[in-house]
Structure formats: C-alpha cells, structure tokens
C-alpha positions in Angstrom: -109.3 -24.3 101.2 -105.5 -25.0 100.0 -104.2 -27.3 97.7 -102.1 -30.6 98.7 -98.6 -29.3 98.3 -97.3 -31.2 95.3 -95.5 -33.6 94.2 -95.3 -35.5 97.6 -92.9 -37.9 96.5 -90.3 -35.3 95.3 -90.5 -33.3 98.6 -88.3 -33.7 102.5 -91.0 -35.6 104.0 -91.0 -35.0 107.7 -91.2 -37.6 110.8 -94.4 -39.2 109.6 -96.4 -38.7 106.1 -99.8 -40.1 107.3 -100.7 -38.7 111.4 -104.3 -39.2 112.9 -104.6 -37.7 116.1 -106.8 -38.6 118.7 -110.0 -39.3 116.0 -113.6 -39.7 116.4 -115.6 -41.0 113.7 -118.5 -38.7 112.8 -121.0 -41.3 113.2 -119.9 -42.6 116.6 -120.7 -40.5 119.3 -117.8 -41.1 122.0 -116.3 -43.7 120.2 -112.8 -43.4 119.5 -112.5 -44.9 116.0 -108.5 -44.9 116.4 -106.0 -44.1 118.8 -103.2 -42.2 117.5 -101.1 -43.6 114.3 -97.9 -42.4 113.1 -99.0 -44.7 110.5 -96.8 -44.2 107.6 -93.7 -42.8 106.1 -92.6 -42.4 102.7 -92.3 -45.6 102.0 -94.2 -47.6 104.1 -97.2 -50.4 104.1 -99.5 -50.5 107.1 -102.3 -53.2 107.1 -105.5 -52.8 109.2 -107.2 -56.2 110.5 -110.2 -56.6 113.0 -113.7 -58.3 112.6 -116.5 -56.4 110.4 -117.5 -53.4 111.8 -113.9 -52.8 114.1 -113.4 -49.7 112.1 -111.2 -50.9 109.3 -112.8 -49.5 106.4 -114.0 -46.1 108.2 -110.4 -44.9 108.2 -110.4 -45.7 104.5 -113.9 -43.5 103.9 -112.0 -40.8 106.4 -109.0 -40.6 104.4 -110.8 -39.5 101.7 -113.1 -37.3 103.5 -116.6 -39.2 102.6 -117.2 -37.1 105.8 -115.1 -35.4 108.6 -113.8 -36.7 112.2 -115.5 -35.1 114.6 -112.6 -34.7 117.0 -108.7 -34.8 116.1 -107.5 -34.6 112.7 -105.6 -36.6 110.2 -102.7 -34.9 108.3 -100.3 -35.7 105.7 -97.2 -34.6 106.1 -98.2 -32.1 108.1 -101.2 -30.4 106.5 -104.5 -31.2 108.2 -106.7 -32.6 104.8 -110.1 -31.0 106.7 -108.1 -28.0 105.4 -107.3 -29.5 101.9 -109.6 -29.1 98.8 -110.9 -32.4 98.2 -110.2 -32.6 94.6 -106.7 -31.9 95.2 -106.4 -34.7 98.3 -108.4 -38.0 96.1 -105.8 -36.7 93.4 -102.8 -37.6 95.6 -104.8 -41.3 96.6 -105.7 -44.6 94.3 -107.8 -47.2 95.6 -108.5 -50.8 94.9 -111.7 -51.7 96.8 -113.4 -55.1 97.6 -116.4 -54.2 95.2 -114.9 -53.2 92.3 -116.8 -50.4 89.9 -116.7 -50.6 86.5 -118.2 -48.3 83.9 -120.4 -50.1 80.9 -117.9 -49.0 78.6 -114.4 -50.0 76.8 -111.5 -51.9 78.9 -109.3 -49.6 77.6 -111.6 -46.1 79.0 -112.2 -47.9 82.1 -108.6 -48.0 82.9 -108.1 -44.8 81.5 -110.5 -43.6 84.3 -107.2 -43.5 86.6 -105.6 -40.6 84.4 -107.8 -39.7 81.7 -105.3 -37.6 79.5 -103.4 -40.9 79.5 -102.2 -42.5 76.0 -103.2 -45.6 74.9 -99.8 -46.9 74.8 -100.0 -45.5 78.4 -103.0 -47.8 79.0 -101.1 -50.8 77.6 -98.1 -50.5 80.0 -100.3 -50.1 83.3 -101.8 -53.4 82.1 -98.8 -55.1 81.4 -98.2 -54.1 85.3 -101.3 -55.3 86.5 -100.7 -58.6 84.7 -104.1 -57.9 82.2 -102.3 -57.3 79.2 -102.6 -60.8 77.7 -105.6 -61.5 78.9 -107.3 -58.6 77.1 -105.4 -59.0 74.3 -107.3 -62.8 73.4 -110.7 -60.8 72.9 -112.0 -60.3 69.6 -112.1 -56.6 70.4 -109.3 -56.3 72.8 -108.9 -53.2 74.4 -112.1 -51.9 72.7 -114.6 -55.1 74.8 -117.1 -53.7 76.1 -117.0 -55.1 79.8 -121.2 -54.6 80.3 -122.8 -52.7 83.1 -120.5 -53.4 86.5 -117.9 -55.2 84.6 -120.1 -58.0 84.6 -118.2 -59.5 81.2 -115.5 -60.1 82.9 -114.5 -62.7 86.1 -113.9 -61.5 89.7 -110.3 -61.6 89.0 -109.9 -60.1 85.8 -112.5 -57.3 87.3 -109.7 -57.1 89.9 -107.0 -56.8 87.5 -108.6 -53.9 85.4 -108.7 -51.5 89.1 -105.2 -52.4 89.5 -104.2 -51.0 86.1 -106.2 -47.9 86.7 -104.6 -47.3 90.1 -101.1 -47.8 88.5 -102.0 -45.5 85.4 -102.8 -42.6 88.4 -99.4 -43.6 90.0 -100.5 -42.1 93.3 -98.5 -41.5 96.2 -100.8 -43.3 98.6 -102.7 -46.0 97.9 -105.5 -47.9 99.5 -106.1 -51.4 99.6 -109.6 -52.1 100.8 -110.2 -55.7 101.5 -108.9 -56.1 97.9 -108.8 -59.4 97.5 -111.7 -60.6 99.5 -114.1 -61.6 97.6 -111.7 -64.0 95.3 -110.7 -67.0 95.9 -107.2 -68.5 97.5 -105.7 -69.1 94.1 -106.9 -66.1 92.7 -106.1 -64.2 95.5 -102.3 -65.6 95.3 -102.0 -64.4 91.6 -103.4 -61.0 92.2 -101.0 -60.6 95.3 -98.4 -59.7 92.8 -99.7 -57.1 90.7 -100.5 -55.6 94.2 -97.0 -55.4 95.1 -96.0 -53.7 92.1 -99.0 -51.0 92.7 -97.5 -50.4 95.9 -93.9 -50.5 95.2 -92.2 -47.0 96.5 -95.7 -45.9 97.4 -97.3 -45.3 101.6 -99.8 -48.3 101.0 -102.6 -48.9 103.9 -104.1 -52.4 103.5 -107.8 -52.8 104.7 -108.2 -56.9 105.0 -109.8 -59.7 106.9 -107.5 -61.8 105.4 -104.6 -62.0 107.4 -102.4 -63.5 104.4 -102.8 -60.3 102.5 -100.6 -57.9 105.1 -98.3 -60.4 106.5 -95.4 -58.5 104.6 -96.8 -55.1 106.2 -94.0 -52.7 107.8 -97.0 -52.6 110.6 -100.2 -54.2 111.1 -102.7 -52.5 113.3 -105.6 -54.7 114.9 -108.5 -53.4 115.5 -111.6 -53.9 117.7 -114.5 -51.9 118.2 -113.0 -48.8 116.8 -109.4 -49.5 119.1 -106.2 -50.6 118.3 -105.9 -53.0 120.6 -102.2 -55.0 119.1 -99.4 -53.2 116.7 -96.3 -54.7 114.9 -95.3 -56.8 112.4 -97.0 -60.8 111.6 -93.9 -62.6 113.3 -93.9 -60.0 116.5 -97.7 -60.4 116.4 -97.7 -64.0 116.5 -94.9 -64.2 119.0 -97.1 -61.8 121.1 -99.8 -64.6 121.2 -102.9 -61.8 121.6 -105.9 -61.3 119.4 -103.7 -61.1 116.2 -102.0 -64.7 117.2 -105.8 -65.9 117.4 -107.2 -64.4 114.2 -104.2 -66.1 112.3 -104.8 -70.0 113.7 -108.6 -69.6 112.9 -107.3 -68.6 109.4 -105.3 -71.0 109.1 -107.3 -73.7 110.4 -110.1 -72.9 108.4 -107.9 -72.9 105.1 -107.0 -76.3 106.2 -110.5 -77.8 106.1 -111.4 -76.4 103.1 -108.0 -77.4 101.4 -109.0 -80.7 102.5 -112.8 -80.9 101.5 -111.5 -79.9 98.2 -109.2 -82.7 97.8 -112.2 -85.3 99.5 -114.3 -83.9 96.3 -111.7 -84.1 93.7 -111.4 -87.8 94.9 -115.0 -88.5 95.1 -115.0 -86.9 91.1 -112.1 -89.5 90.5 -113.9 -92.5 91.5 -116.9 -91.9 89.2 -114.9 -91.3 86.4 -113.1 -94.8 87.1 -114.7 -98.1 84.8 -116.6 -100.9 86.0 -114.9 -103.6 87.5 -114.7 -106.4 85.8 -115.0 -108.9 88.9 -116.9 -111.9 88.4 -116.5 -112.3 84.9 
C-alpha cells in the first residue's frame, strides 16, 4: 500500500482532484450507488442532496474507506485510494458530521484532536476561525472546561463550533460536510454557515445536506435518489430546470414559512398574557 502523494495543495493537479467511476456500494448488491462524478477540482464545493437513504452519506463513509466499493473506484488525483494506506488518505480529509463526537476531556484537547502536535496558541487561532474563541473564553476555566462525556456541557451549536475548529487546526485539503448543520436550528444554522465558509475556503469541500440552504452556493449540486444522480448543476440552473431539485426547494421553503409563522402566532399569544387587565367598567 502507498502513501497519498503529499502536499496535494502544492502539486499540478490534473483534470479532476476527486473521480468515482462507475461505483457500487459494498452493501448494495446491483445498485449503483453513483454514476460517474468528476466531482471536484482544486478548488471546488460540490453538495449532495436526496431523501434519507438516497445514498448521500454512503459516499462520505466511501471516501474514507469505512469499507470498499465493490465495483469502480474512486481516485484522487489520480491514485485509486483502495490502493492508498488509510492513515495516510483520513490524513489528507477533515470532517464536520451531523452528530458531533466529543471526548470527556478539555475544550482546548478536544480541538487539539485535529492536529495534536498543535500549540495552544495554535488552538486559540483555529477558534477564533470557528467563531468559539469568545465564547470559551467567558468560562471560569476557559480553554481548560471540561465539556463532560459527548460534549454534553456544551449547546448544539457551540458543540458545532468546537468540530469546526478541529477541522481548521488539521487544515485539510478536502473536507467533508456531513449534514453539518442539521440538527440546529435556522438561526443557529445561519451563524454557523460562516465559520463553514472559512473551513472551506481554498479547500475541495463535498457538502452532505437535506437542507437545501446549506449548498445553494455549491460550484455543483448533485441530487440524488436511490443511489442515482438523477439532476446536476448549480441552485439557479436547478430551479430553472423545475425537476426533483426545483421540488425539494418549494417544500423547504414552504415549510420554513409555516414554521416562521407559528413562531410569530406564539410570540403573540406570549404577548397578550403578559398585557394588564383592562380596566373597562370601572
């Protein structure tokens, strides 16, 4: 097994960084789980949408080689990573998943997870990125809270925040957005869209989401259903196209708008019981 030929983002990278040809997932016999991608060059997001179980995430667990495809073969920039030492692939990858993993230990370690030689001023400046810094900063202990077991100290969002500043501590040249933000809500979500942006700035970025909002800046979105692409493009080509993307988007959006306007119906309802008696009558 051969190394990952290093550093990636020094080198002449050729017509396409990430290639998957003609792939079958492991664990779906005669399924195609893709067709081909060209998906990404050096520079370059691609975001993958579809329903739950559409195959979104399996590329993710592919990439990383939980397991093998059983037919084709996914390369980056040119070498075939079946043929890559898998040490030396995950070190070229960061990832910020949907379920975020914590240790039960420091907030300064558990960022420090992401390069582990790193210094602590190091540790400070990936936060700072990630937007964390102050934050961490107004605990008693700082950098030194213990964040309990699964980060359970700590909010959704800040959890969030803490596996972005490990991801840009590893400064990868690919990174992996797995249905990052959803399991945060819409406001949270919008503030955490922008310490995503900086992780991925200069970097091949693949965006796993549900979402739609999150990868309607992609280069290329590729929808997915039952393990096919079935659309590919950009969000205003997409939309224009009117297919299953279009559709996914107006449920979205539709959806987003009832809520938005339940939670106004319940802010008003709070208002009125805060209001005084009338005084009528008196």
């Amino acid at each position: 097994m051969s190394n990952l030929l290093s550093p990636l983002s020094t080198r002449m990278i050729q017509s396409s960084f990430i290639d998957m040809e003609n792939m079958f997932d492991l664990f779906r016999e005669e399924q195609e789980i893709t067709d081909d991608i060209n998906a990404a060059d050096l520079i370059f997001t691609v975001g993958k949408v579809g329903p739950s179980g559409s195959g979104k995430s399996t590329i993710i667990r592919l990439l990383f080689r939980f397991y093998d495809v059983k037919g084709g073969c996914i390369k980056i920039d040119g070498q075939d990573i079946a043929k890559v030492k898998q040490s030396s692939l995950r070190s070229h990858i960061g990832v910020v998943p949907q379920d975020t993993v914590l240790f039960n230990d420091s907030i300064r370690n558990n960022i420090r997870y992401g390069r582990v030689a790193a210094s602590d001023e190091d540790v400070e400046e990936a936060s700072l990125a990630a937007d964390i810094h102050e934050r961490i900063i107004t605990f008693p202990e700082g950098y030194d809270t213990q964040v309990g077991e699964r980060g359970l100290k700590l909010s959704g969002g800040e959890k969030q925040r803490v596996a972005i500043a490990r991801t840009i501590l590893k400064a990868p040249q690919i990174v992996l957005l797995d249905e990052a933000t959803s399991a945060l809500d819409t406001q949270t979500e919008r503030n955490i869209q922008a310490s995503l942006a900086k992780v991925c700035t200069n970097r091949t970025t693949i965006v796993v989401a549900h979402r739609l909002s999150t990868v309607i800046n992609a280069d290329q979105i590729l929808v997915l259903q039952n393990g096919r692409i079935v659309e590919r493009g950009r969000h205003d080509v997409l939309l224009a196209k009117g297919g299953a993307y279009a559709e996914m988007w107006m449920k979205q959006q539709q959806a987003e708008t009832i809520d938005s306007a339940s939670d106004t119906e319940t802010k008003d309802k709070s208002t009125e019981k805060l209001q005084p008696p009338s005084n009528k009558g008196n």
